[in-house]
Biotite code that builds the C-alpha atoms (Angstrom):
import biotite.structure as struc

atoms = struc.array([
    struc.Atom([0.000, 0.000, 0.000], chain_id="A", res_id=1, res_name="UNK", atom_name="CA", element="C"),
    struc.Atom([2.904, 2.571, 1.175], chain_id="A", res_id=2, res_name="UNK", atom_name="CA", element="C"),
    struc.Atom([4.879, 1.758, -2.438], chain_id="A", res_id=3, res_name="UNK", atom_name="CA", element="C"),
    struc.Atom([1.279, 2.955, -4.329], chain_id="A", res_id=4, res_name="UNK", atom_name="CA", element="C"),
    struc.Atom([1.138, 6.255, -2.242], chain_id="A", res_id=5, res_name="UNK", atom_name="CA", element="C"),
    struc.Atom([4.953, 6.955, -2.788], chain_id="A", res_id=6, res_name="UNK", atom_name="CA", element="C"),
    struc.Atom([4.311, 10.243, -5.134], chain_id="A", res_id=7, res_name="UNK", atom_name="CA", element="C"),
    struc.Atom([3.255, 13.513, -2.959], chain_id="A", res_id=8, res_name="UNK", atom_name="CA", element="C"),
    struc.Atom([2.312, 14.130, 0.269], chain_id="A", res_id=9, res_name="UNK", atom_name="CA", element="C"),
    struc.Atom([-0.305, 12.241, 2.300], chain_id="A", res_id=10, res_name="UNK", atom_name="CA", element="C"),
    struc.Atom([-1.731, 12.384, 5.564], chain_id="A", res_id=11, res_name="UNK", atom_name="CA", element="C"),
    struc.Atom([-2.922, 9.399, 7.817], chain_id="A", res_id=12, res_name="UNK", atom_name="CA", element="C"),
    struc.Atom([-5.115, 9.121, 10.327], chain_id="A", res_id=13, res_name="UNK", atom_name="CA", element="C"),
    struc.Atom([-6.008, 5.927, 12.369], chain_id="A", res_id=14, res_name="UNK", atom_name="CA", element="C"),
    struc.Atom([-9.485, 5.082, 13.600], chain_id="A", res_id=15, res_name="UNK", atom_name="CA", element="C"),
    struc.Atom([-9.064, 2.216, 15.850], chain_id="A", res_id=16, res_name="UNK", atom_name="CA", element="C"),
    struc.Atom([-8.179, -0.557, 13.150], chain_id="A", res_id=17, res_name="UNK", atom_name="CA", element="C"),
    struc.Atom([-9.062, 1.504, 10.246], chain_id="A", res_id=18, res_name="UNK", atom_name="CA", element="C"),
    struc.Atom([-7.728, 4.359, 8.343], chain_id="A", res_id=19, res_name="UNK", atom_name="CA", element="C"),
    struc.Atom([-8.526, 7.840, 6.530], chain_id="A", res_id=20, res_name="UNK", atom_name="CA", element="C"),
    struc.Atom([-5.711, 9.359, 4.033], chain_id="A", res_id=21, res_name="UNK", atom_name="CA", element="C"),
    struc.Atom([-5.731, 11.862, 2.397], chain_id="A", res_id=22, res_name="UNK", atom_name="CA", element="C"),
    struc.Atom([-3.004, 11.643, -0.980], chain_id="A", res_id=23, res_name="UNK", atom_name="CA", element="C"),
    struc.Atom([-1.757, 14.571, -2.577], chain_id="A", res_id=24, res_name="UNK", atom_name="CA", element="C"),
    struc.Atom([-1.373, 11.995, -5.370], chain_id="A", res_id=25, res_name="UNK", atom_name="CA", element="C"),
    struc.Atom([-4.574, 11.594, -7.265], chain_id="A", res_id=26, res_name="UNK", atom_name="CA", element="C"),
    struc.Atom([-3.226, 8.658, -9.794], chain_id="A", res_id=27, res_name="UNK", atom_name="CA", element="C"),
    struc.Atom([-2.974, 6.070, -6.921], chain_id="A", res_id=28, res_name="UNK", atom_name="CA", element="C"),
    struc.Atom([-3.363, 2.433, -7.999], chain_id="A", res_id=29, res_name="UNK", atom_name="CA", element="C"),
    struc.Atom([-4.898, -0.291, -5.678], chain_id="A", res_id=30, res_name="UNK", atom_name="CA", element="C"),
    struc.Atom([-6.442, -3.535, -5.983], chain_id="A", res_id=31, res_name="UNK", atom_name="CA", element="C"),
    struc.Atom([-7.151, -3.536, -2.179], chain_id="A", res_id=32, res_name="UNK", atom_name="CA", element="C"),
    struc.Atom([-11.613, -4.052, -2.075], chain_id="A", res_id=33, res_name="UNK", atom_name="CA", element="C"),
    struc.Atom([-11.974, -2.691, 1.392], chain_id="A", res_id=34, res_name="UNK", atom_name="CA", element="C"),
    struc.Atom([-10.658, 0.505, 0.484], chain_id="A", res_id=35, res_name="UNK", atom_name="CA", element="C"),
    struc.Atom([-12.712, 3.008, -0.979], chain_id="A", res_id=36, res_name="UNK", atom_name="CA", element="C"),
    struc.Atom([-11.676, 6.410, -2.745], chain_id="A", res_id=37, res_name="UNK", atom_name="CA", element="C"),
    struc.Atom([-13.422, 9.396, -2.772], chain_id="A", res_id=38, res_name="UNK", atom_name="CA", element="C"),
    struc.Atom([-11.923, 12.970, -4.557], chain_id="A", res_id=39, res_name="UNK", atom_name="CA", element="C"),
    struc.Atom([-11.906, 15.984, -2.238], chain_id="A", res_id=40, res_name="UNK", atom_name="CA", element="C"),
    struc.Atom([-14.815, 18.961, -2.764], chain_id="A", res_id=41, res_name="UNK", atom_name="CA", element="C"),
    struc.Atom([-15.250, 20.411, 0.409], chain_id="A", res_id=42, res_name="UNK", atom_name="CA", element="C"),
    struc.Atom([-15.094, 20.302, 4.193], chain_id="A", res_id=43, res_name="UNK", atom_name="CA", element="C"),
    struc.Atom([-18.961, 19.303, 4.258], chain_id="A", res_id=44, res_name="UNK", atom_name="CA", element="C"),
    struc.Atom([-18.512, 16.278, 1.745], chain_id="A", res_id=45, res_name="UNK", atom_name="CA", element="C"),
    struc.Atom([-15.324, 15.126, 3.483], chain_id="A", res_id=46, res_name="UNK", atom_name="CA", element="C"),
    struc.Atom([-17.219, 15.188, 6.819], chain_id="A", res_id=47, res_name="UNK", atom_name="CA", element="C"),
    struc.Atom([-20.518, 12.600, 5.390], chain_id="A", res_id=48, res_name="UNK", atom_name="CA", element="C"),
    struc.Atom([-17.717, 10.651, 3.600], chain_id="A", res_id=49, res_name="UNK", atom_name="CA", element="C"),
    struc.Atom([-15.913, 10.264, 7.263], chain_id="A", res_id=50, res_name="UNK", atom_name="CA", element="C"),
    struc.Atom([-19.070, 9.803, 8.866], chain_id="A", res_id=51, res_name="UNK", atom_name="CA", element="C"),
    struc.Atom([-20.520, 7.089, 6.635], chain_id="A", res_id=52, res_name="UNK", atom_name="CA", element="C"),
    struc.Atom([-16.701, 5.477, 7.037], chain_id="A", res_id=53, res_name="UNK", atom_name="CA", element="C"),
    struc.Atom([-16.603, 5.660, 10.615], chain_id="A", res_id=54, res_name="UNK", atom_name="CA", element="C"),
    struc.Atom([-19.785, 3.364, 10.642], chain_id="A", res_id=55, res_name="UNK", atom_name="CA", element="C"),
    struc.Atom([-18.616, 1.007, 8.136], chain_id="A", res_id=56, res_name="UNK", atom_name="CA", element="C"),
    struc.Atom([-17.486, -2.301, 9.156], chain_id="A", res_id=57, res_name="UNK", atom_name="CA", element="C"),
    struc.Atom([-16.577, -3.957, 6.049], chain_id="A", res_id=58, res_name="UNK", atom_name="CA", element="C"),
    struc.Atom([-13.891, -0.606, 4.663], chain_id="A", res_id=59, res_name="UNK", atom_name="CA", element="C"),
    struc.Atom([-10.617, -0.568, 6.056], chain_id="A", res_id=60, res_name="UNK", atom_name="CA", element="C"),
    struc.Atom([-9.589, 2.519, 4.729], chain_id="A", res_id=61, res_name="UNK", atom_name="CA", element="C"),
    struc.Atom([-11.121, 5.756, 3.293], chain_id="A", res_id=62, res_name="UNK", atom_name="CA", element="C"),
    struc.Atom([-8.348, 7.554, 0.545], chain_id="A", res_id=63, res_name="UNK", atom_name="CA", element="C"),
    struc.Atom([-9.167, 11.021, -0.306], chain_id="A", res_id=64, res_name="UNK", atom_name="CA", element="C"),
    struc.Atom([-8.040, 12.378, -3.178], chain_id="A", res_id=65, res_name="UNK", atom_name="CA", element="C"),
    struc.Atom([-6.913, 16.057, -2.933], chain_id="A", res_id=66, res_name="UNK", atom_name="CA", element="C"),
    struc.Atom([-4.118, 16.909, -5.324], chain_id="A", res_id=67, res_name="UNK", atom_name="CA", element="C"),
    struc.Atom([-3.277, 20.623, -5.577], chain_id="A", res_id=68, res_name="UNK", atom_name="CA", element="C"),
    struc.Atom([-5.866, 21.084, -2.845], chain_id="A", res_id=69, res_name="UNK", atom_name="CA", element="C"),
    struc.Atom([-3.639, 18.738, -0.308], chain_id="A", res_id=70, res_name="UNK", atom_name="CA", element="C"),
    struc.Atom([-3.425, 21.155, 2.371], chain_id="A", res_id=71, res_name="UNK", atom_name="CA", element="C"),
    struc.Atom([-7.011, 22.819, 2.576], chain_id="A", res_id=72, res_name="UNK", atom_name="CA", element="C"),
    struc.Atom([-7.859, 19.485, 2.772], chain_id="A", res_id=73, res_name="UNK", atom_name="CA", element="C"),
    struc.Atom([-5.942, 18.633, 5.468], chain_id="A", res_id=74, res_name="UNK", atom_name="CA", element="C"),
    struc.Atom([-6.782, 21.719, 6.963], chain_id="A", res_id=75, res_name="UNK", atom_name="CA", element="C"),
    struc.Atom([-10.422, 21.292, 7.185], chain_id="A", res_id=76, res_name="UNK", atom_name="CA", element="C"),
    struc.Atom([-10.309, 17.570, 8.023], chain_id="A", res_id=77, res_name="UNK", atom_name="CA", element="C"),
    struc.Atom([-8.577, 18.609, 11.182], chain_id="A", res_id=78, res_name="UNK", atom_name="CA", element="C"),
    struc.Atom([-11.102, 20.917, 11.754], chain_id="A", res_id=79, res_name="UNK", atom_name="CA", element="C"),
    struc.Atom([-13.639, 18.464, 12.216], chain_id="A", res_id=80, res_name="UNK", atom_name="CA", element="C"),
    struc.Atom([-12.243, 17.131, 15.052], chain_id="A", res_id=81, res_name="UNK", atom_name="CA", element="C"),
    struc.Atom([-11.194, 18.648, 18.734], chain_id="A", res_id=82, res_name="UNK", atom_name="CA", element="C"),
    struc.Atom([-7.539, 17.852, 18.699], chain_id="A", res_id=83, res_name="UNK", atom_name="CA", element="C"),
    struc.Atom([-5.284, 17.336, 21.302], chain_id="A", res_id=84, res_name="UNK", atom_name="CA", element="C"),
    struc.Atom([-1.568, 16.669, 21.136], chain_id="A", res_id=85, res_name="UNK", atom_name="CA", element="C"),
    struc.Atom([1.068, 14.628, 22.902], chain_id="A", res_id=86, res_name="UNK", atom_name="CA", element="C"),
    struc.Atom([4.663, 12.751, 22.654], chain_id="A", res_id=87, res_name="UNK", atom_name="CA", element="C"),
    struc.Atom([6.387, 10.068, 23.919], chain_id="A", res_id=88, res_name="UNK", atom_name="CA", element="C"),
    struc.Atom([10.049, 7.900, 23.184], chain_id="A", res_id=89, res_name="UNK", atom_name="CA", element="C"),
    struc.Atom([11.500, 5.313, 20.962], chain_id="A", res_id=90, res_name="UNK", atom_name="CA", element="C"),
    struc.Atom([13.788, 4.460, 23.266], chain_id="A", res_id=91, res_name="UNK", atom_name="CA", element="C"),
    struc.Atom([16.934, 2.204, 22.794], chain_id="A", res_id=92, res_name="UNK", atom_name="CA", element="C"),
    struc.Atom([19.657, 0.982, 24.942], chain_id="A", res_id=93, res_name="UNK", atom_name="CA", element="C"),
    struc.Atom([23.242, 0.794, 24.580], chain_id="A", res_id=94, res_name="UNK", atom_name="CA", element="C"),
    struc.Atom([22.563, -3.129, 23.779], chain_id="A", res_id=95, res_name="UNK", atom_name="CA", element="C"),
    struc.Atom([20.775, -1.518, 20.692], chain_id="A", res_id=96, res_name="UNK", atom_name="CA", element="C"),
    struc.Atom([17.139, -2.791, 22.510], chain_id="A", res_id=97, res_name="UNK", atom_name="CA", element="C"),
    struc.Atom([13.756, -1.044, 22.275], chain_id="A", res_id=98, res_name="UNK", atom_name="CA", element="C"),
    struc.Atom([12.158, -0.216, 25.572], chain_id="A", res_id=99, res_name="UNK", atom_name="CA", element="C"),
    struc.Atom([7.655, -1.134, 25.389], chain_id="A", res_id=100, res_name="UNK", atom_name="CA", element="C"),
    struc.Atom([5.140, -0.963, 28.151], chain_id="A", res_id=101, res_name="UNK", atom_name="CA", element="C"),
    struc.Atom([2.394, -3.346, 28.089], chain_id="A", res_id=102, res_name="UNK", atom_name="CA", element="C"),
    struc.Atom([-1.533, -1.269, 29.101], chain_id="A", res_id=103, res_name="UNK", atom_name="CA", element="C"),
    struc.Atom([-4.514, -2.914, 29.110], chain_id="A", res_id=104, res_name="UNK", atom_name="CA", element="C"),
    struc.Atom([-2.786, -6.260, 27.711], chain_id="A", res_id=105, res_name="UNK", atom_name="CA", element="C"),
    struc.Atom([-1.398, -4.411, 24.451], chain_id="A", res_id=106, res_name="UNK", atom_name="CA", element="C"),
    struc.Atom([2.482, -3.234, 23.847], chain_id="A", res_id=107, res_name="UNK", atom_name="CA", element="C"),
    struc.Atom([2.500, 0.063, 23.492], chain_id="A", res_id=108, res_name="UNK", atom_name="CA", element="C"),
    struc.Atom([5.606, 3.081, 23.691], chain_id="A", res_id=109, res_name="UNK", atom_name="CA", element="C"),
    struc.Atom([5.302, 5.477, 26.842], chain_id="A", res_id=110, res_name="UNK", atom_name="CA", element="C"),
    struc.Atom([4.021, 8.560, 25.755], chain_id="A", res_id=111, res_name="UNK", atom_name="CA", element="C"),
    struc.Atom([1.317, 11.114, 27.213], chain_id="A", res_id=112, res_name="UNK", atom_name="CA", element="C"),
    struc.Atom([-0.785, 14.329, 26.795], chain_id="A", res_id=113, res_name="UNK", atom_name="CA", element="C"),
    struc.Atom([1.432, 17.684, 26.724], chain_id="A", res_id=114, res_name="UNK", atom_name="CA", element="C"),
    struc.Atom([1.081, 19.628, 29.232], chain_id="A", res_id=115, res_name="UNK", atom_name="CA", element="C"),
    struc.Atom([0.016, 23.539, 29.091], chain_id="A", res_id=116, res_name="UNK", atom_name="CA", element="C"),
    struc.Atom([2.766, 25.524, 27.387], chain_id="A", res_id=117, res_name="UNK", atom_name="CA", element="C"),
    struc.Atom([4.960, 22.368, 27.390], chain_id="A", res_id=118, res_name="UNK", atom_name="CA", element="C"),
    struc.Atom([7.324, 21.738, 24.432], chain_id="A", res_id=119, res_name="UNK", atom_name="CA", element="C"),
    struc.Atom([6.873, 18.405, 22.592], chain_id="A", res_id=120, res_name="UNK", atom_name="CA", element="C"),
    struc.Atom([10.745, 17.234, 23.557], chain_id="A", res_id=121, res_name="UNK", atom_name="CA", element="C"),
    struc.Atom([10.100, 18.207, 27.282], chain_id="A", res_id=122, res_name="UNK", atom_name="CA", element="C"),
    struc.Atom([6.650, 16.280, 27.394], chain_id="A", res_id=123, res_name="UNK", atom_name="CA", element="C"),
    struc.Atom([8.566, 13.378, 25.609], chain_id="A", res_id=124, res_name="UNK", atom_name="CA", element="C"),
    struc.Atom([11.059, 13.163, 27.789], chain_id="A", res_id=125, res_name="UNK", atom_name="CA", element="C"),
    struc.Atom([8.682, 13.393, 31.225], chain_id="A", res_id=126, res_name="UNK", atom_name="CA", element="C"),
    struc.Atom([6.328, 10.817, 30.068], chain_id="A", res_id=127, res_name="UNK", atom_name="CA", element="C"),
    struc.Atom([8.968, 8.330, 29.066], chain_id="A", res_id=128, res_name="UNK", atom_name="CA", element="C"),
    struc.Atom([10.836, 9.076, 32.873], chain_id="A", res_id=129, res_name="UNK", atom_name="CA", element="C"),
    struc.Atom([6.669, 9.069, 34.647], chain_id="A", res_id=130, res_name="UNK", atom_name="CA", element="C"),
    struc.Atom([5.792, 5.405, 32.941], chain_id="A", res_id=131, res_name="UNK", atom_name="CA", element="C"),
    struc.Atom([9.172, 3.424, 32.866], chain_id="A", res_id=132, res_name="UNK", atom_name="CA", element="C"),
    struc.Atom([10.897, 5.537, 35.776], chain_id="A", res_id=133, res_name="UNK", atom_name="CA", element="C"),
    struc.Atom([13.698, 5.784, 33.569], chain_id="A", res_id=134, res_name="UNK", atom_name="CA", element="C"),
    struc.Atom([16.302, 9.019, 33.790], chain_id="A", res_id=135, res_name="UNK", atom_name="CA", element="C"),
    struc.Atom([18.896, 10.532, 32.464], chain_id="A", res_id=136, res_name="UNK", atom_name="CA", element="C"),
    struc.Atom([17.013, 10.145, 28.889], chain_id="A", res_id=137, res_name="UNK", atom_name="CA", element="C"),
    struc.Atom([18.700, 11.349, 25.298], chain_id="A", res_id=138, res_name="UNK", atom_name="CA", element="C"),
    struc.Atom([16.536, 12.762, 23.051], chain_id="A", res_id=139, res_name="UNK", atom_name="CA", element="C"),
    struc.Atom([18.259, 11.709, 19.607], chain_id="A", res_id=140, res_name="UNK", atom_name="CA", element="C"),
    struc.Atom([16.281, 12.336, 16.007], chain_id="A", res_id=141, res_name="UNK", atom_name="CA", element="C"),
    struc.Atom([12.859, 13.340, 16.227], chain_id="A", res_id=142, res_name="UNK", atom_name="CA", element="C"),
    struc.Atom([10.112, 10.754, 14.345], chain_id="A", res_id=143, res_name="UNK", atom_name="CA", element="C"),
    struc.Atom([7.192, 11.059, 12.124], chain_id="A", res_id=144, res_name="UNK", atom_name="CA", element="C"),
    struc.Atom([3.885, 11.811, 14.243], chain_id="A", res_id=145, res_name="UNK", atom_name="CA", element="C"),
    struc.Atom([1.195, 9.609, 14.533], chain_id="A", res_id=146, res_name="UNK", atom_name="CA", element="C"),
    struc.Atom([-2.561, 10.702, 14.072], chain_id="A", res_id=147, res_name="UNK", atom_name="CA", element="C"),
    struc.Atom([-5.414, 9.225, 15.857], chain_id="A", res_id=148, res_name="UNK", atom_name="CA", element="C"),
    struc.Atom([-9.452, 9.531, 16.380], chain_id="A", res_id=149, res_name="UNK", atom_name="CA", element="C"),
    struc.Atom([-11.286, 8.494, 19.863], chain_id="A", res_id=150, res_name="UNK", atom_name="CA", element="C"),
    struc.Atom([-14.377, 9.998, 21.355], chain_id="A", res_id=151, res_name="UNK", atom_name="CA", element="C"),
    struc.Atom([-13.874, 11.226, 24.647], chain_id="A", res_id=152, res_name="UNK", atom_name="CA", element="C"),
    struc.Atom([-16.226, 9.986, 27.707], chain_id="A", res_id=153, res_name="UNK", atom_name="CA", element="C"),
    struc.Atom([-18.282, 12.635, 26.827], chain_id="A", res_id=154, res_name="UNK", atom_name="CA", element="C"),
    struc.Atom([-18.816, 11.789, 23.267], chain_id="A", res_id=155, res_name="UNK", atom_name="CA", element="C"),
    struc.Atom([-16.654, 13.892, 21.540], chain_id="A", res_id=156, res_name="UNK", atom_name="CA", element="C"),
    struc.Atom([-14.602, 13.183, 18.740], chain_id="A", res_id=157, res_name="UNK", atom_name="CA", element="C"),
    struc.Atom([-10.935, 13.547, 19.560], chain_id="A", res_id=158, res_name="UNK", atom_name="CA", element="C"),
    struc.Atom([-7.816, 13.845, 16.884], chain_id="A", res_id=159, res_name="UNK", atom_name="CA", element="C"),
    struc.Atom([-5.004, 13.072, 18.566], chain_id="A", res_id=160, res_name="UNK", atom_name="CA", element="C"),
    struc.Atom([-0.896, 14.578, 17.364], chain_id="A", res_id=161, res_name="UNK", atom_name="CA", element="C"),
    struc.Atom([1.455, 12.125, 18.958], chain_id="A", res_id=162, res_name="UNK", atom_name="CA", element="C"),
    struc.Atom([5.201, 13.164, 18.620], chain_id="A", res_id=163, res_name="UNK", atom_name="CA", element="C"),
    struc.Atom([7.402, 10.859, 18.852], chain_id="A", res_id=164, res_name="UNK", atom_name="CA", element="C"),
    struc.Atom([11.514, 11.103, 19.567], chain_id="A", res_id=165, res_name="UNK", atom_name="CA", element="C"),
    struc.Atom([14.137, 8.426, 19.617], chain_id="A", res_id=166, res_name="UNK", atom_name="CA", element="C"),
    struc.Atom([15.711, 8.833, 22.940], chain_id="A", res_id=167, res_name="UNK", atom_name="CA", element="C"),
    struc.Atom([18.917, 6.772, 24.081], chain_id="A", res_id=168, res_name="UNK", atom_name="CA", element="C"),
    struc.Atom([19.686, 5.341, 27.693], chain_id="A", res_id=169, res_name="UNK", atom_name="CA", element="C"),
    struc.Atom([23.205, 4.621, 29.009], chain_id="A", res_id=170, res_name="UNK", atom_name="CA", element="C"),
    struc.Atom([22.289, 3.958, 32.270], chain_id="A", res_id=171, res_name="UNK", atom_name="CA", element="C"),
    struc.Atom([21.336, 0.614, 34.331], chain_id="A", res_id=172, res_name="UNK", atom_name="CA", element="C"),
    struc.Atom([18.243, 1.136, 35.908], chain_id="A", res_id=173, res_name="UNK", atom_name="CA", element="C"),
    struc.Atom([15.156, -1.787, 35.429], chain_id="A", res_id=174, res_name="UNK", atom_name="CA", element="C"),
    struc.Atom([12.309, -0.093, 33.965], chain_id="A", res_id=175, res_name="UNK", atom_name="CA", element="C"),
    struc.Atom([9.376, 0.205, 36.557], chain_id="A", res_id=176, res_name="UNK", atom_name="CA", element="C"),
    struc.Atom([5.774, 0.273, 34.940], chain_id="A", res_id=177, res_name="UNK", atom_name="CA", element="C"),
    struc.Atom([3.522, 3.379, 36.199], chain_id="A", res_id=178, res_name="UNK", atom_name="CA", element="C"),
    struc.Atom([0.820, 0.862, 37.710], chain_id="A", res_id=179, res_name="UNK", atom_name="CA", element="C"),
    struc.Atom([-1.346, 4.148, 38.431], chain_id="A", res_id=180, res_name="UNK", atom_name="CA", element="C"),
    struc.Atom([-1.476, 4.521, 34.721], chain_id="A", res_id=181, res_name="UNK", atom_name="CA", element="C"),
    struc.Atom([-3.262, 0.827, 34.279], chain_id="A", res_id=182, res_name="UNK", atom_name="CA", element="C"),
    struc.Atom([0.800, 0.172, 32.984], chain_id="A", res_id=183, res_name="UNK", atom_name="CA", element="C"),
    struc.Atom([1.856, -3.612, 34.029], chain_id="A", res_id=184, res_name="UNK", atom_name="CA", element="C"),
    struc.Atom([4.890, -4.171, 32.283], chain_id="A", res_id=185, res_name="UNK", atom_name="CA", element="C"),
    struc.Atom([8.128, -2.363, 30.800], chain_id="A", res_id=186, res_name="UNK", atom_name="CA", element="C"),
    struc.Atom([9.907, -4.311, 29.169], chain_id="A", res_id=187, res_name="UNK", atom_name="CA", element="C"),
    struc.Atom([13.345, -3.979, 26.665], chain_id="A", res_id=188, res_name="UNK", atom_name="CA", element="C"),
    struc.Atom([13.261, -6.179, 23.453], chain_id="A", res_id=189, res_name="UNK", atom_name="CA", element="C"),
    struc.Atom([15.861, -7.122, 21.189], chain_id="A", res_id=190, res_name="UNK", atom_name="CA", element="C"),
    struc.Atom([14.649, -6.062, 17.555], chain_id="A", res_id=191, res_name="UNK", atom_name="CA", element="C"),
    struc.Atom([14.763, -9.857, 16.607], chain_id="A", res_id=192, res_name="UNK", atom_name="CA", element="C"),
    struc.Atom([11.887, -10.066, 19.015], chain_id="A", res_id=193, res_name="UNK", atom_name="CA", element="C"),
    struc.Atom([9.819, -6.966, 17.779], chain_id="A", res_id=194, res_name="UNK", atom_name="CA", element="C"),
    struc.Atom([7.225, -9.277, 16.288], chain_id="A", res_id=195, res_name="UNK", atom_name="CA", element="C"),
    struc.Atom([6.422, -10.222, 19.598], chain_id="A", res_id=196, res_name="UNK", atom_name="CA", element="C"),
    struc.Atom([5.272, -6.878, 19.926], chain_id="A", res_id=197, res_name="UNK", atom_name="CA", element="C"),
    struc.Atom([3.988, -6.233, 16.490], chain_id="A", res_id=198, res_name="UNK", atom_name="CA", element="C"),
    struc.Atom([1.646, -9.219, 16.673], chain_id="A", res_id=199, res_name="UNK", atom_name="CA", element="C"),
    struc.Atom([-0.026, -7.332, 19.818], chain_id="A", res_id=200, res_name="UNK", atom_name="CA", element="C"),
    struc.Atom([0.351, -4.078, 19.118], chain_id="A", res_id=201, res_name="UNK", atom_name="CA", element="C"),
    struc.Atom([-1.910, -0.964, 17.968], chain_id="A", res_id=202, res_name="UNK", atom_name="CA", element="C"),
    struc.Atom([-2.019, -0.481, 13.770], chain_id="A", res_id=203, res_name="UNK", atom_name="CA", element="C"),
    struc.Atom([-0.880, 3.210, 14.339], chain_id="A", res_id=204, res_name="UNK", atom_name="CA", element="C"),
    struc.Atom([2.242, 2.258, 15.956], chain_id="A", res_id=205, res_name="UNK", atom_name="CA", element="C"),
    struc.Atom([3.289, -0.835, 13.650], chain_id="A", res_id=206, res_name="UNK", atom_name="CA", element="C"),
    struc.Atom([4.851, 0.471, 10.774], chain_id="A", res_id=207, res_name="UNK", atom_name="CA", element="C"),
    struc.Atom([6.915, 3.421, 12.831], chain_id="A", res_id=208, res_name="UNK", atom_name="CA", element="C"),
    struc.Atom([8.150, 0.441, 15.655], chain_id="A", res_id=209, res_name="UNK", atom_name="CA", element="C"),
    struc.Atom([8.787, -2.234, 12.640], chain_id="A", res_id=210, res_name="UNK", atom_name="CA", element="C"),
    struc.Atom([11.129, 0.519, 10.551], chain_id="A", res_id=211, res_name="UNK", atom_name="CA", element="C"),
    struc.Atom([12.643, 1.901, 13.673], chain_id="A", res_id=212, res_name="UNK", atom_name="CA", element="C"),
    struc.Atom([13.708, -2.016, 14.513], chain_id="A", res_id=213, res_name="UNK", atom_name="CA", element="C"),
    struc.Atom([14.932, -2.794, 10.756], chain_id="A", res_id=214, res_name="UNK", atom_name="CA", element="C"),
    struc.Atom([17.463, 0.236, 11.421], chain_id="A", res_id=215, res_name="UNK", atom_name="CA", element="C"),
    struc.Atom([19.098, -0.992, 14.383], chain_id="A", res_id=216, res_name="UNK", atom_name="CA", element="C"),
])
């Protein structure tokens, strides 16, 4: 799917399993039959198209095609939505392993909501240290962000900025879950072991934690 989407700028957001992009690119080829296409006109008809989408069990992804419109379009799909953002760590050890915490029975990487008036690196950094009680954390390369929709407990639709960093640790402290935060394991795996992880992790996370392992 990534190799057909390769020309121009997209944007992806997850919806629990499923997905909504929105391609720059309007000559995409796919053979896929759970996706379905759709060509951007406005913010209205993009919000029925997600709506209908959202509802749908048998899609797995909606692809909007925008072209030379790419960024109203991302523009006004945002605006949909009440977003929120946060950040966490891809963090790696000097044995070259990747630190996960395990949440409600899924692998997952530590990362939280920002804080008023807090930089994304600083947030990063103090969630990774709050759920593993790691510290003396390096903040390497920053990552691609990861976009996702919940509704809150009052109903309302979320979009959700996660930015992610890839931090190094040099120390030799055992990572301690945050039990408060419903966290019950952290846990360092070698990246020959990441499809432990992949196998029961969320889709949003997969294809940032399996490149981030094939580069070690």
């Amino acid at each position: 799917m990534d190799s057909s989407l390769s020309k121009g700028q997209r944007y992806r957001v997850f919806l629990n399993e499923k997905s909504i992009l929105i391609s720059e690119d309007i000559n995409i080829v796919d053979n896929q039959v759970n996706n379905r296409f759709v060509t951007y006109q406005d913010k209205e008809s993009m919000q029925l198209e997600y709506e209908r989408f959202s509802k749908e069990e048998d899609c797995s992804q909606l692809i909007i095609l925008a072209g030379n419109l790419f960024c109203r379009a991302c523009e006004e799909f945002r605006s949909i939505f009440i977003e929120i953002k946060a950040a966490g760590g891809v963090v790696k050890n000097r044995e070259g392993k990747i630190l996960f915490i395990k949440r409600w029975d899924v692998w997952d990487l530590p990362k939280g909501k920002l804080e008023i008036n807090e930089l994304p690196e600083a947030g990063a950094l103090r969630e990774v240290e709050e759920e593993t009680a790691l510290s003396s954390l390096s903040i390497i390369r920053q990552l691609p962000s990861t976009f996702h929709i919940y509704n809150d407990r009052h109903g309302k639709a979320i979009l959700k900025e996660t930015c992610w960093y890839e931090m190094s640790y040099n120390g030799d402290q055992v990572p301690v879950p945050q039990t408060e935060e419903d966290i019950t394991e952290a846990k360092w795996f070698e990246p020959r072991q990441i499809d432990i992880v992949l196998n029961n992790t969320y889709v949003s996370l997969q294809e940032m934690i399996s490149g981030f392992a094939s580069d070690i």
